[in-house]
Structures are given as C-alpha cells and as structure tokens.
N, C-alpha and C positions, 0 to 999 in steps of 0.2 A: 818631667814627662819628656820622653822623646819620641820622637815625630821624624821618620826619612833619615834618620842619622842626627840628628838636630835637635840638642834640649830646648826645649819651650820653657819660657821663665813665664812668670804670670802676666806681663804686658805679652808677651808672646801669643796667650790664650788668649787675653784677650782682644786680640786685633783676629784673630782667627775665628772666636762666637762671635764680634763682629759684623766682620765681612759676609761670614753665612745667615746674620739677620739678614744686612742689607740687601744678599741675592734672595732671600726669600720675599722680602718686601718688594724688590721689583719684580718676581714672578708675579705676585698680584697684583699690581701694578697695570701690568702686562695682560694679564687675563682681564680686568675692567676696562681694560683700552679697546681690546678685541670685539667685548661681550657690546661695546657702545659705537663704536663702528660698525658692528651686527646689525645693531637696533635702530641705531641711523639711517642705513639703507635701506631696509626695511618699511621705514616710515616713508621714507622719499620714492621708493617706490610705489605705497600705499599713495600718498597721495598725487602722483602720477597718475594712477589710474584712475582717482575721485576725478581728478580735473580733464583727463578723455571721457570719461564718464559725463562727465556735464558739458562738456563742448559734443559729444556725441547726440543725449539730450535736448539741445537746442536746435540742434539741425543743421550743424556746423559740417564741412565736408571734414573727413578724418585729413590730417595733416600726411605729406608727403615722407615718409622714413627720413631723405637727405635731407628736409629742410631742418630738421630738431637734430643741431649736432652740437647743442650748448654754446655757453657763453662765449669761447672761445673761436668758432668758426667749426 
C-alpha cells in the first residue's frame, strides 16, 4: 500500500489504525469531560439558588453582590 509517496508495510498500518483509534477514543473522551463540566455547573448553580432560596426564606437580608466573590477573595 502506498500512502503520500510511501509504502506502508503492515507495522506501517498498523500504527496508522492505531493512532486513529486513539484520536477517536479521546474525542469521547473529550465530549464526556465537556457533557460533565455542563452538569457540574449546572448543579452548583441549582443549588445556589436552593441555598438563597432558603437564606431568603428565613428572613435573612439577601447578601451584598461584592461580598460572595469565593473562596479566593
């Protein structure tokens, strides 16, 4: 088989099928990272809202925007 000028021997192919498994494998990979990063934030911000929801609830004065800038400062 030849390939760009270049005979392919059968170690040839096969480092060629491969490397095109392994980019297929980290497409999805890839896409389950994304789809759980999605759903992650999703929930953190779901239950943000449960927890102003219940500090609202009790009669708490709603917090200052600047004062909630995380863990960090």
């Amino acid at each position: 088989m030849t390939v760009f000028g270049t005979t392919l021997d059968t170690m040839g192919v096969f480092s060629l099928v491969s490397m095109l498994t392994l980019l297929v494998y980290w497409m999805f990979v890839l896409r389950d990272e994304k789809r759980w990063l999605s759903w992650f934030r999703s929930w953190e911000a779901d239950r943000k809202a449960r927890r102003l929801a219940e500090e609202a609830s009790e009669g708490a004065p709603p917090p200052h925007p600047s004062s909630r800038k995380g863990p960090w400062g």
